[in-house]
C-alpha positions as CSV (number, residue, x, y, z in Angstrom):
1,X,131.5,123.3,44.9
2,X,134.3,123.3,47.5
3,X,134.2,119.4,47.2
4,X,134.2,118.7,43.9
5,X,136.7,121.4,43.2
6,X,138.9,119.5,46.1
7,X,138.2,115.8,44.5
8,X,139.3,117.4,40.7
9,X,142.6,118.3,42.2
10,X,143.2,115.0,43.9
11,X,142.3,113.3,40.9
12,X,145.1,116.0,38.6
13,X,147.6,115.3,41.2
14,X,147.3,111.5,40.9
15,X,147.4,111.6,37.3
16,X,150.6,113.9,37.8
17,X,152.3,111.2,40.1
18,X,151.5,108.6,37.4
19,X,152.6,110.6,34.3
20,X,156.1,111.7,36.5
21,X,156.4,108.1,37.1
22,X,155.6,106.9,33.6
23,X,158.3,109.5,32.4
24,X,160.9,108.4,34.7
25,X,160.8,105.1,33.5
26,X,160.8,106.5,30.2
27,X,163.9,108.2,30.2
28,X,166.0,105.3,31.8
29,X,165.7,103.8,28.8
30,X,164.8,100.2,30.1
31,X,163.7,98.2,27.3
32,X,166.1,99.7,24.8
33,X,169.0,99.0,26.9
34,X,167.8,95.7,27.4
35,X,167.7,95.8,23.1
36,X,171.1,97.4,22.8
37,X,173.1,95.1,25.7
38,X,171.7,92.1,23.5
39,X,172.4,93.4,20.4
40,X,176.2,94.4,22.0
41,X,176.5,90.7,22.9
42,X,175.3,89.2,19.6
43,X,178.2,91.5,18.1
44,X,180.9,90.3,20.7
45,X,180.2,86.7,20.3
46,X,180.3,87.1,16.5
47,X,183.4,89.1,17.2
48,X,184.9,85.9,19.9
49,X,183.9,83.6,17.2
50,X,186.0,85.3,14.9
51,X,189.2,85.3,17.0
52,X,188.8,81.9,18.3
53,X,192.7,80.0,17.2
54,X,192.4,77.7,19.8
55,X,190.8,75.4,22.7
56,X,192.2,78.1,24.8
57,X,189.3,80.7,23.7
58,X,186.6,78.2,24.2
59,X,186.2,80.0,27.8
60,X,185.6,83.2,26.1
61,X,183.1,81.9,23.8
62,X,181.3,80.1,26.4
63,X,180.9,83.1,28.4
64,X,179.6,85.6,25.7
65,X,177.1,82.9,24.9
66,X,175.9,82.6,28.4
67,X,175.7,86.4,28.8
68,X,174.2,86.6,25.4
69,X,171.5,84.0,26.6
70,X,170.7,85.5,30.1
71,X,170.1,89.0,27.5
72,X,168.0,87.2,25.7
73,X,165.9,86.3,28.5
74,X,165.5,89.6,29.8
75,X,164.5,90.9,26.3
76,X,161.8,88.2,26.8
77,X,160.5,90.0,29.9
78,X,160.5,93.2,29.0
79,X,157.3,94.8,27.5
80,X,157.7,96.2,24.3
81,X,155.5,98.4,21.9
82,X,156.6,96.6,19.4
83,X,156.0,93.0,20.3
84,X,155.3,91.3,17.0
85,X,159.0,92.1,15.9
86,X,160.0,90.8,19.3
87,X,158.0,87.9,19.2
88,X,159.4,86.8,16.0
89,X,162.7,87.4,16.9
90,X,163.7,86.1,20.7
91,X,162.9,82.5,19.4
92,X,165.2,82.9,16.5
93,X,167.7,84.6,19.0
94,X,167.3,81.7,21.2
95,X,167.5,79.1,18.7
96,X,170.5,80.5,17.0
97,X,172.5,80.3,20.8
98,X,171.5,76.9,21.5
99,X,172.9,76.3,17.8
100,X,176.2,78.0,19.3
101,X,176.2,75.7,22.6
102,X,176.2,72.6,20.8
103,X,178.8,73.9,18.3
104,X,181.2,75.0,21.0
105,X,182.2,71.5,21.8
106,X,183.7,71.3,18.2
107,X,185.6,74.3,18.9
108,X,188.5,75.0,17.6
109,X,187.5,74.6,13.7
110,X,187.1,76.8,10.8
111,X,184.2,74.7,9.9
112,X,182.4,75.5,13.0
113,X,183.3,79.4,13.6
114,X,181.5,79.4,9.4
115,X,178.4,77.3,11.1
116,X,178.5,79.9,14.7
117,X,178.7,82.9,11.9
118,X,175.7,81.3,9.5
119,X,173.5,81.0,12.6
120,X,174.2,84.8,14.0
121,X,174.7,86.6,11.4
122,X,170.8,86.8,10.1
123,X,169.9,88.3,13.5
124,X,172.4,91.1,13.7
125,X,169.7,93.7,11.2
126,X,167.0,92.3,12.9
127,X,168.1,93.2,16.4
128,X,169.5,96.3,15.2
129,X,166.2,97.7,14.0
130,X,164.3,96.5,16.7
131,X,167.2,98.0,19.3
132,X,166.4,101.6,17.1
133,X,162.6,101.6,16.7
134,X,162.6,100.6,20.6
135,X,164.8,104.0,21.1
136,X,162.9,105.8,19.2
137,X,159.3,104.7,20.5
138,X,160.9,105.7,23.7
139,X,161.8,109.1,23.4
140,X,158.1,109.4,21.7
141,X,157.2,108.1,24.9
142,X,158.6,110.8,26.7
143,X,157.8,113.4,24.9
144,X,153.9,112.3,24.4
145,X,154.6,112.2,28.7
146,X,156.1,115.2,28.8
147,X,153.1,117.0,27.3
148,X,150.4,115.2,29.3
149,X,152.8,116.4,32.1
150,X,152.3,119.7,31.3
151,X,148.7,119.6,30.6
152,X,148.1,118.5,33.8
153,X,150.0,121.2,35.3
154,X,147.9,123.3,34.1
155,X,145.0,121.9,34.8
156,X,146.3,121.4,38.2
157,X,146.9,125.3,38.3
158,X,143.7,126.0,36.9
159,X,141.9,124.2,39.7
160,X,144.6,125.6,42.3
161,X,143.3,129.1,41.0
162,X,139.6,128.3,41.2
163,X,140.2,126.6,44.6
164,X,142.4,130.1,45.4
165,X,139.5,132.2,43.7
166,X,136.3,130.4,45.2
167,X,138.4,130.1,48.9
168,X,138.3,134.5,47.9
169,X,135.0,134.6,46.8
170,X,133.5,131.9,49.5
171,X,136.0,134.0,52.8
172,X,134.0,137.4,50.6
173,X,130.8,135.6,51.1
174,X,131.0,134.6,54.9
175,X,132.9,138.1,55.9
176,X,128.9,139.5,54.5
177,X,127.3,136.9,56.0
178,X,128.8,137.5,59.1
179,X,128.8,141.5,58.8
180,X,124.7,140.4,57.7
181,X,124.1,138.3,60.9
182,X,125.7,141.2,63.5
183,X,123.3,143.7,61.9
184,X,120.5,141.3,62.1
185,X,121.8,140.5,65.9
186,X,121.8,144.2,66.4
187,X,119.1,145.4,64.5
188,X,115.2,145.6,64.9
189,X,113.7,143.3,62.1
190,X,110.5,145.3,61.8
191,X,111.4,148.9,62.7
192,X,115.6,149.1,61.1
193,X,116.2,150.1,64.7
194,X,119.2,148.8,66.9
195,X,117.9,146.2,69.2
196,X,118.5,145.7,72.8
197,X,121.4,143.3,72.3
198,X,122.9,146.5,70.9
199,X,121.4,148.8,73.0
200,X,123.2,147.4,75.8
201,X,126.4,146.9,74.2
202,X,126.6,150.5,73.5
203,X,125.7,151.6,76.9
204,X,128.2,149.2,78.5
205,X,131.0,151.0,75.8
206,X,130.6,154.9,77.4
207,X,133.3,156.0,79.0
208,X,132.4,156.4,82.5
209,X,133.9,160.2,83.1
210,X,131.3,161.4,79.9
211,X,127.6,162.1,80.7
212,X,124.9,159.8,79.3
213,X,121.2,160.2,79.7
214,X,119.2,157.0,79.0
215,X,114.8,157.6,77.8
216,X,112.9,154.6,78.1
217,X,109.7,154.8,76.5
218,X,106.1,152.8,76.6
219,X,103.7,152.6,74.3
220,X,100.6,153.1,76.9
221,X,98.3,150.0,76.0
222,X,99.4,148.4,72.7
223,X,98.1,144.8,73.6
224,X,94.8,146.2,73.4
225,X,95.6,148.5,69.9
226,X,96.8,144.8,68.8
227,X,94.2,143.1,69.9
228,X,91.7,145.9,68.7
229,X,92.7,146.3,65.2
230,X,95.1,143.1,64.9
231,X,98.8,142.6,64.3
232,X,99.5,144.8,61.1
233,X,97.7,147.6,62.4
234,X,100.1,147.1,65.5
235,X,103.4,146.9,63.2
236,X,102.2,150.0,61.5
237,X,102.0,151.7,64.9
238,X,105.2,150.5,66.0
239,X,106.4,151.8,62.7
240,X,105.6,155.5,62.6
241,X,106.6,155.1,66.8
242,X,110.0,154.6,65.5
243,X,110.0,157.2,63.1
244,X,108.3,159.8,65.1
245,X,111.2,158.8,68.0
246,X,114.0,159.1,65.4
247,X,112.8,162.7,64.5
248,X,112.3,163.9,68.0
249,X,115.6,162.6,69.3
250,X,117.8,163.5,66.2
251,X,120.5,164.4,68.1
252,X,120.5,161.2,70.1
253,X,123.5,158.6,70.2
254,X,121.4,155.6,69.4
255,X,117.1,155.0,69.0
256,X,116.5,151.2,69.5
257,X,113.5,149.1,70.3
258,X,114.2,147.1,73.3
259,X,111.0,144.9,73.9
260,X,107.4,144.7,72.1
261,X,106.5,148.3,72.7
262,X,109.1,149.3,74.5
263,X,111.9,151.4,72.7
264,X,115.3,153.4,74.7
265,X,117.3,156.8,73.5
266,X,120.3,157.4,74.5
267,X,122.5,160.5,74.7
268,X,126.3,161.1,75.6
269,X,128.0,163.7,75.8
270,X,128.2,166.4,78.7
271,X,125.4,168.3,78.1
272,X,123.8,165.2,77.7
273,X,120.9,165.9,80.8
274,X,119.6,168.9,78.9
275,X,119.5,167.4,75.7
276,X,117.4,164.4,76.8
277,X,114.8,166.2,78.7
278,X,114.4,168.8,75.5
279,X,114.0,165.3,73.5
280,X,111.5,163.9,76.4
281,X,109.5,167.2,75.5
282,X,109.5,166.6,71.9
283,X,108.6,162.8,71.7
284,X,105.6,163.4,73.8
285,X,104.3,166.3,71.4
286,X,105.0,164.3,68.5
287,X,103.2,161.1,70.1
288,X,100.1,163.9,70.5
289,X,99.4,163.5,66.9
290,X,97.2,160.6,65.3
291,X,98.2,157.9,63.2
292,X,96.4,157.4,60.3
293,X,95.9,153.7,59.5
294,X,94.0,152.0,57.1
295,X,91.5,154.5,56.8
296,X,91.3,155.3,60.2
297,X,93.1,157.8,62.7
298,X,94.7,156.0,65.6
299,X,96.2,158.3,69.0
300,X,98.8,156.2,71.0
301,X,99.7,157.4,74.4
302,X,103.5,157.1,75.6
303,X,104.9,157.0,79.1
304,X,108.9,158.3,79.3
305,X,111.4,157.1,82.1
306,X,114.6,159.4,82.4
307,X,117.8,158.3,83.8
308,X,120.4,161.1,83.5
309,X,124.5,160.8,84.2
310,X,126.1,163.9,84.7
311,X,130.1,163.8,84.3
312,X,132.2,162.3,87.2
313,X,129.0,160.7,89.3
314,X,129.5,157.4,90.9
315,X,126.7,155.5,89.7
316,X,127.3,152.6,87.0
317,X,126.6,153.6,83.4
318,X,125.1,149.0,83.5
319,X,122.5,150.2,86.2
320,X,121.1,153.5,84.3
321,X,118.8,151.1,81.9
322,X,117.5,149.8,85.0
323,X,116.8,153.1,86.9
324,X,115.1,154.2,83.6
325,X,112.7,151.9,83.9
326,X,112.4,152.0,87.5
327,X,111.5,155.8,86.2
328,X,109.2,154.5,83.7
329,X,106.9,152.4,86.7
330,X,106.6,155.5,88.4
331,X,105.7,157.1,85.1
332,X,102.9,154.4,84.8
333,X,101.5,154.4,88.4
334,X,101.5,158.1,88.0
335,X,99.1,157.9,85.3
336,X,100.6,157.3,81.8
337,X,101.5,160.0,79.4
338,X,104.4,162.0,81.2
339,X,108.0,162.0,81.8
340,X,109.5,161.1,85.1
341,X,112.7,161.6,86.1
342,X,114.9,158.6,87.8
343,X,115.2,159.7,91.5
344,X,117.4,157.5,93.9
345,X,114.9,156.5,96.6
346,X,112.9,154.7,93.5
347,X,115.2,152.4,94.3
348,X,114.4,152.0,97.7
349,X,110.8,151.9,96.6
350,X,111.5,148.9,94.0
351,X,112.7,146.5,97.1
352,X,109.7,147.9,98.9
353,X,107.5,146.9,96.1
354,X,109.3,143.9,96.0
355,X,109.2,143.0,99.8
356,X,105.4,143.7,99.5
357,X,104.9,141.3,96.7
358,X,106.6,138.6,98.7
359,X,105.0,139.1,101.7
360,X,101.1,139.5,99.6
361,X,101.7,135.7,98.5
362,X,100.8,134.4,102.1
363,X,99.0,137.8,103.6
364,X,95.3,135.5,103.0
365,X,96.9,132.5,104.4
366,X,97.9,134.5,107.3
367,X,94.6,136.5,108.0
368,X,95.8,139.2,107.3
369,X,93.2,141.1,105.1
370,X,89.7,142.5,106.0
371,X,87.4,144.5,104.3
372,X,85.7,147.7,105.4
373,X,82.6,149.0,103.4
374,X,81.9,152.8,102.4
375,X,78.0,153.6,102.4
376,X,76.5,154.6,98.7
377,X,73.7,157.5,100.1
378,X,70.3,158.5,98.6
379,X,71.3,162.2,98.5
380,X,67.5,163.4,98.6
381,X,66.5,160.4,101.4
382,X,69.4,160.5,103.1
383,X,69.4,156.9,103.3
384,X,72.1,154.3,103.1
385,X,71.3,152.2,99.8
386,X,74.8,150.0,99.2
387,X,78.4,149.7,100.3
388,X,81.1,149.8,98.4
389,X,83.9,147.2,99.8
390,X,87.6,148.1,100.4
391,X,90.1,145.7,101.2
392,X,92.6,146.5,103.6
393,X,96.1,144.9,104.7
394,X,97.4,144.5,108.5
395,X,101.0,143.7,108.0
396,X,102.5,141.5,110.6
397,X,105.7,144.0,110.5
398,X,104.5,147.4,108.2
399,X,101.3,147.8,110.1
400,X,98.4,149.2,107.7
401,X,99.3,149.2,104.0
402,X,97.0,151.4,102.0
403,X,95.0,149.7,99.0
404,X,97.3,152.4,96.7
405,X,100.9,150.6,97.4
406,X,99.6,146.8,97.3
407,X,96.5,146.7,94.8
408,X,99.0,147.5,92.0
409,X,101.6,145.1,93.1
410,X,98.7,142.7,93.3
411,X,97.9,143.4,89.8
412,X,100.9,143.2,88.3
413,X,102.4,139.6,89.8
414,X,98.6,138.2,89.0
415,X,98.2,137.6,92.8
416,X,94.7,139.8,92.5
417,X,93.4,136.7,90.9
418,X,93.1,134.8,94.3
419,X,92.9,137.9,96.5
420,X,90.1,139.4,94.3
421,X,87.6,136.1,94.4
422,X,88.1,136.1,98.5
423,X,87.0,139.7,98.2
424,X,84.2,138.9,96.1
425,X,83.2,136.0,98.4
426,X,83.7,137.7,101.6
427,X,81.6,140.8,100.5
428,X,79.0,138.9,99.1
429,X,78.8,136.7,102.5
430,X,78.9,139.8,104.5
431,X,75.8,141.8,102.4
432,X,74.1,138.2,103.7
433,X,73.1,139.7,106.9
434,X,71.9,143.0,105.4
435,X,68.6,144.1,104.8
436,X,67.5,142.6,100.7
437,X,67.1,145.8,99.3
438,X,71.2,146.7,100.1
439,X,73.6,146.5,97.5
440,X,77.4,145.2,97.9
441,X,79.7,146.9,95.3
442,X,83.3,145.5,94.6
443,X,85.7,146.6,92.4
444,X,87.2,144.0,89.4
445,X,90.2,145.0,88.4
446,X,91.7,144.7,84.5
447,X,93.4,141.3,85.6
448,X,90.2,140.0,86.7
449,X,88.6,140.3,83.8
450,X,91.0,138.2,81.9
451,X,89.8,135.3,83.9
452,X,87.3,133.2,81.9
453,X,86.0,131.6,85.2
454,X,84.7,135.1,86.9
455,X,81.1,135.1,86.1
456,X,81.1,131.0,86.6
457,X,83.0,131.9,90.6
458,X,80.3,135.0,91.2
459,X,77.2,132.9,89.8
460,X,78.5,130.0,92.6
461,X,79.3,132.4,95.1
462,X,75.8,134.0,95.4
463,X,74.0,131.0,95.6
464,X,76.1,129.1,98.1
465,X,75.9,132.6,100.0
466,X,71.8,132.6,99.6
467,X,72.2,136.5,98.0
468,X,70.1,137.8,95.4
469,X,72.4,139.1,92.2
470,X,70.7,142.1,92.0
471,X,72.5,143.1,95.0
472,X,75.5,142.9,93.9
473,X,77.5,145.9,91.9
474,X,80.6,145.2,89.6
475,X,82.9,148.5,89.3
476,X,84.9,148.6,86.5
477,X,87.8,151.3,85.7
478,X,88.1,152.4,82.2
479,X,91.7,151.4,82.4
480,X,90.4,147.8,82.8
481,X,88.2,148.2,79.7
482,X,91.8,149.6,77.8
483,X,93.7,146.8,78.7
484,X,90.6,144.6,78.1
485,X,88.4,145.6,75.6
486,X,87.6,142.5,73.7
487,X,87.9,139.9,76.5
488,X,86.1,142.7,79.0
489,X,83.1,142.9,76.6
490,X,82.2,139.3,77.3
491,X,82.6,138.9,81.1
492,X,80.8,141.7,81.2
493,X,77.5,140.8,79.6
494,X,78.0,137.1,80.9
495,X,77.7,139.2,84.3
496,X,75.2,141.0,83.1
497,X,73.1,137.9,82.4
498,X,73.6,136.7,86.1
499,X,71.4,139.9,87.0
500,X,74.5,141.7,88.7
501,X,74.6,145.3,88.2
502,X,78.0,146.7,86.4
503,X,79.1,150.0,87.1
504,X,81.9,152.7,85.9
505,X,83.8,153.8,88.2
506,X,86.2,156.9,87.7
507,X,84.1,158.0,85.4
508,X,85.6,161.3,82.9
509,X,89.7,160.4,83.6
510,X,90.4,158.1,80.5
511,X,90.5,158.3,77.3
512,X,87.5,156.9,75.8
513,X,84.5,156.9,77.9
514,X,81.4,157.6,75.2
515,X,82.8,155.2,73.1
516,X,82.3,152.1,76.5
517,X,79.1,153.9,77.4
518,X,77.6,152.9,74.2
519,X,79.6,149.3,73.4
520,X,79.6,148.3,77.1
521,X,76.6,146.9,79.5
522,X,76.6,149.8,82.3
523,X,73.9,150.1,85.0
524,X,75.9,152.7,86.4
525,X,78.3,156.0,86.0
526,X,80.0,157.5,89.2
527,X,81.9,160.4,89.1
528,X,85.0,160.6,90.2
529,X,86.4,162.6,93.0
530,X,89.2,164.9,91.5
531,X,85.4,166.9,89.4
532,X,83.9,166.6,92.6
533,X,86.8,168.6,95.0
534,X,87.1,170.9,92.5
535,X,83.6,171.9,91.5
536,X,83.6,174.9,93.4
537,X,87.1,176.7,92.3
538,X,87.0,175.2,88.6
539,X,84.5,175.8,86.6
540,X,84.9,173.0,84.5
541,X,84.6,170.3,86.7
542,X,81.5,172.1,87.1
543,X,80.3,171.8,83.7
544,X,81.6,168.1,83.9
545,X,79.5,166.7,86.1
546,X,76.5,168.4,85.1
547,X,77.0,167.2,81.3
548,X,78.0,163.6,83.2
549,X,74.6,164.2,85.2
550,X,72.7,164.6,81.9
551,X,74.2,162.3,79.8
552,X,73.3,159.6,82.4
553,X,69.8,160.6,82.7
554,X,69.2,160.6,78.7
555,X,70.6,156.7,78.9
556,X,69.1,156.1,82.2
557,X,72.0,155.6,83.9
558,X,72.4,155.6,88.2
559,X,74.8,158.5,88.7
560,X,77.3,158.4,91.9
561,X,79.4,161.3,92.9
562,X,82.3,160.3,94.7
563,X,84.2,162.1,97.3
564,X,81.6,164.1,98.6
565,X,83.4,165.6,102.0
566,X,81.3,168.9,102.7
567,X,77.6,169.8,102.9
568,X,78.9,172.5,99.9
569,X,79.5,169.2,98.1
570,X,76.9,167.5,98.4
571,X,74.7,170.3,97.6
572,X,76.0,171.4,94.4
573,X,76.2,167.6,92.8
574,X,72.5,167.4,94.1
575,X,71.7,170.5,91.9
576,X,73.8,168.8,88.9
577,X,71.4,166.0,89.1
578,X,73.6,163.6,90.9
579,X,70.8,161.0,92.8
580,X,73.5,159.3,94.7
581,X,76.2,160.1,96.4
582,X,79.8,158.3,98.4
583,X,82.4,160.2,100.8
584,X,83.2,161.4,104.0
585,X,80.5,163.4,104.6
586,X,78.4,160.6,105.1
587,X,80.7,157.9,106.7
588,X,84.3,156.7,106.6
589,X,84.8,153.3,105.4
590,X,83.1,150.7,108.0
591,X,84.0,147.6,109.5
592,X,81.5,144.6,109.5
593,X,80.4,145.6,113.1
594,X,79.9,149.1,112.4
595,X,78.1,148.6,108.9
596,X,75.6,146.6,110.8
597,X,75.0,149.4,113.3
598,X,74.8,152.0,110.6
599,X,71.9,149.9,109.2
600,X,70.4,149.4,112.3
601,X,70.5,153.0,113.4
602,X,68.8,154.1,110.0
603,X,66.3,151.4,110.2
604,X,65.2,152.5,114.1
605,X,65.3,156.1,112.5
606,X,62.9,155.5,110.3
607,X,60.5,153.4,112.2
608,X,60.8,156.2,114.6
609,X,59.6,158.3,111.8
610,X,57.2,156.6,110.9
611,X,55.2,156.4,114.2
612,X,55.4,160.0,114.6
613,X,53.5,160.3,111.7
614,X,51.0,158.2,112.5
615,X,47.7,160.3,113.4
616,X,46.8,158.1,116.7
617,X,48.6,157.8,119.9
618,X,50.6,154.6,120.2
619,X,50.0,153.9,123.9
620,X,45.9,153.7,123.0
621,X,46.2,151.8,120.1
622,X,49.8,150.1,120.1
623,X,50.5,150.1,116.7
624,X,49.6,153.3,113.3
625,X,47.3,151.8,111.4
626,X,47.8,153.7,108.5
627,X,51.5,153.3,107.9
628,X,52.8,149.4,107.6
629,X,56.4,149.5,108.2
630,X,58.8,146.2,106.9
631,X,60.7,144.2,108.9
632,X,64.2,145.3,109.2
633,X,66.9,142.4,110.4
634,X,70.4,143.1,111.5
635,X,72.7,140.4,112.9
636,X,69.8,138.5,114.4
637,X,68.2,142.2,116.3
638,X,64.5,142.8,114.6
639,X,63.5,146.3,114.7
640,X,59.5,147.0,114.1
């Protein structure tokens, strides 16, 4: 439109030029004083004629004829409207003043002045009306100009005013397109709330002497709500998130969603600390209520960090998104579902976390790791059945860091891919030199379970290892079958199929566990330790495990009670129904050496058992015969 608006007003102004032009020419007359001059010189050579007495006019007559003659050719020239009169007329003209040349050499003589005056005299009217109708086909001219002149004008101001009017209109139009874009720049498409572009453009605009308090909140496991009930379901989540945020934090400065499922409050203000926490209070307690979505109610956890500024400190308002969700870790390692507030030596703990990672990259290269094995016990027997393995880090520098600090870190960067298949092949190669009937368990962490190779790695390792899979025990967390569900689901049962036993471990601290007990392929439950210290003092841990214990008999499930530290312990999980049991009480966690003299102590033990049982005297016969008892082999030692 801008274009052809610009090419119409081109095309008026040229038409402009050529009508100014046209009427210049117009008014100066050209052709009619080209009309009048000759007609003037017709009259004045008449006139010499007339006053010719003598040879000593002849110069005068000579020259009006020569001037009347060079007039005569320029009337020739010129263009005239009315160029049949002139076409009839310049030949006469020019006839009549070669007529007048020849006569001139006769001059003086009456007879020749009546000749001069017969051959002139006709073409006075002539000229004369062709002289007037030029002038007045002239100033028609002009005037017919004139008013082409003007209507150009005003169609040149008419398309100067639309040009003017769509410039308004089209600087109207890009001033809300621009004002369109920032919101959409600054805005959250699918919940209408700012984004983090703005988020952080409004943090970076406090002043730095006014308190701010910055909330960073998760939505605990949304990849596996998306995965779970698919991607509207998730946008409706994310949805009624946002709105139960904005209620709870009505008095905030700004509620934006700053990542996937990750959204931010901020306050300001000087009383801006108590306000925030208040609002951490309420957004939990909303979040407690279910979402109902399509046709089904829906609970979503959320995990809060809390960076506050109080007036006047000396910390960067730029670096309180960052301690929030240093905050918000810590909020997540701690177990989900809670506020925790920014504290400075998180920071300290970051670069730790961070130095760890680093140095986990080559700690398998180095040597660095080793396992040690916890016996699993027949409670009622007493006897050693399985071992659980534990990995274990000897930093060159750190000395021993505990399976707590680098397991996550491990989990996080994806570095438990490669350290958890040399945990699975070193366990499986150590149970080789156990007695058949001893189980290896190893724990498979939510990461692990991702991988589409694990069964296909397990499958390879037992065989190239010469171990039976029935001796080996996957443990699962239910936070692995959270993040998990629908990849989880497969691995398992492809595990399954092997003939490896799958067990849950921490069994009673999530969310969901009838649900995986009756969608998931478990061999085993154990119980984990928090029931199990506080059986005794709480009495419903107590009625946990005993409901765990009975639930696992009616789907003939193994039971393990973990943590078992005192003979008090152990006593009261037998009485729940527990069959098997894991903790101190029993044995710390064992190296290689040690698990192999655990074995061969009980194995001694019960051979020693056995003969004393045995109803004739071994130095008569040498051996019971009542009682066979199995080989047992340890490292290469044989103990009958």
């Amino acid at each position: 439109m801008t274009a052809l608006l610009a090419v119409t007003a081109v095309t008026v102004s040229v038409l402009a030029a050529a009508y100014q032009h046209r009427i210049d020419e117009a008014s100066r007359y050209n052709r009619t004083f080209d009309a009048t001059q000759t007609l003037t010189e017709l009259l004045r050579l008449q006139l010499a004629f007339a006053k010719a007495k003598s040879a000593d006019d002849l110069h005068e007559l000579e020259l009006r004829a020569a001037i009347l003659k060079n007039r005569t050719t320029l009337l020739n020239s010129a263009t005239f409207p009315i160029s049949a009169m002139r076409d009839d007329l310049i030949p006469r003209l020019s006839r009549a003043i070669t007529d007048v040349e020849l006569l001139l050499d006769r001059m003086p003589s009456p007879e020749v002045v009546a000749q001069a005056e017969a051959s002139l005299d006709p073409l006075v009217q002539p000229l004369a009306r062709m002289t007037s109708r030029s002038h007045a086909m002239a100033g028609d001219e002009v005037a017919h100009n004139q008013t082409q002149l003007r209507l150009v004008f005003v169609s040149l101001c008419t398309v100067t005013l639309m040009l003017v009017l769509f410039g308004a209109a089209l600087v109207i139009f890009v001033l809300r397109q621009n004002s369109r874009l920032d919101r959409t720049v600054r805005t959250d498409t699918l919940t209408g709330l700012a984004n983090r572009f703005e988020f952080g453009v409004r943090l970076e605009s406090l002043a730095i002497d006014r308190g701010c308090a910055v909330i960073l909140i998760d939505v605990d496991h949304f990849k596996t709500l998306n995965d779970t009930y698919g991607h509207d379901v998730g946008d409706v989540v994310l949805g009624e998130v946002s709105r139960r945020l904005i209620e709870a934090a009505d008095d905030a400065a700004l509620v934006a969603r700053i990542g996937g499922d990750e959204f931010a409050v901020l306050y300001e203000g000087n009383d801006a600390t108590r306000r925030s926490r208040l609002a951490c209070e309420r957004i939990l307690d909303r979040m407690r209520q279910p979402i109902a979505s399509v046709g089904r109610n829906i609970v979503v956890g959320v995990t809060l960090g809390l960076r506050t500024l109080g007036t006047g400190e000396p910390a960067h308002i730029s670096e309180a998104l960052k301690d929030a969700d240093l905050a918000l870790y810590e909020a997540k390692v701690a177990g989900r579902g809670r506020t925790i507030e920014f504290q400075p030596e998180m920071r300290q703990a970051f670069l730790d976390r961070h130095r760890l990672q680093n140095d986990l990259r080559g700690a398998l290269e180095r040597g660095e790791h080793h396992l040690h094995f916890q016996p699993v016990v027949d409670l009622q027997a007493n006897r050693t059945l399985g071992f659980e393995a534990l990995v274990r880090w000897d930093h060159a520098e750190l000395g021993a860091v505990p399976p707590s600090r680098f397991v996550p870190i491990a989990e996080e960067s994806g570095l438990i891919l490669g350290l958890g298949r040399w945990i699975l092949d070193k366990s499986i190669e150590t149970a080789r030199a156990w007695p058949e009937d001893v189980f290896v368990a190893v724990n498979i962490s939510a990461r692990q379970l991702t991988d589409p190779d694990l069964a296909a790695f397990i499958s390879t390792t037992l065989r190239d290892h010469n171990v039976a899979s029935r001796r080996l025990e996957i443990e699962i967390t239910e936070t692995a079958l959270i993040e998990n569900d629908a990849v989880a689901i497969g691995t398992l049962r492809a595990l399954r199929d092997l003939g490896c036993r799958i067990a849950l471990d921490d069994f009673g601290t999530g969310y969901a566990s009838l649900s995986y007990l009756q969608r998931f392929p478990f061999d085993k439950l154990k119980i984990d330790r928090s029931f199990v210290d506080r059986c005794r003092i709480d009495e419903n841990s107590s009625a946990i495990i005993a409901a765990v214990c009975t639930l696992a008999h009616r789907l003939q499930l193994g039971i393990v009670a973990e943590g078992i530290e005192t003979a008090e312990h152990r006593a009261f999980v037998m009485e729940a129904g527990c069959g098997l049991g894991q903790g101190y009480l029993f044995d710390r966690p064992l190296t290689e050496t040690k698990v192999l003299d655990r074995l061969a102590r009980e194995a001694r033990h019960a051979s020693a058992h056995m003969w004393a049982l045995c109803p004739i005297s071994t130095a008569v016969v040498g051996h019971c015969p009542a009682i066979t008892v199995p080989n047992v082999v340890v490292r290469g030692v044989e103990h009958a």
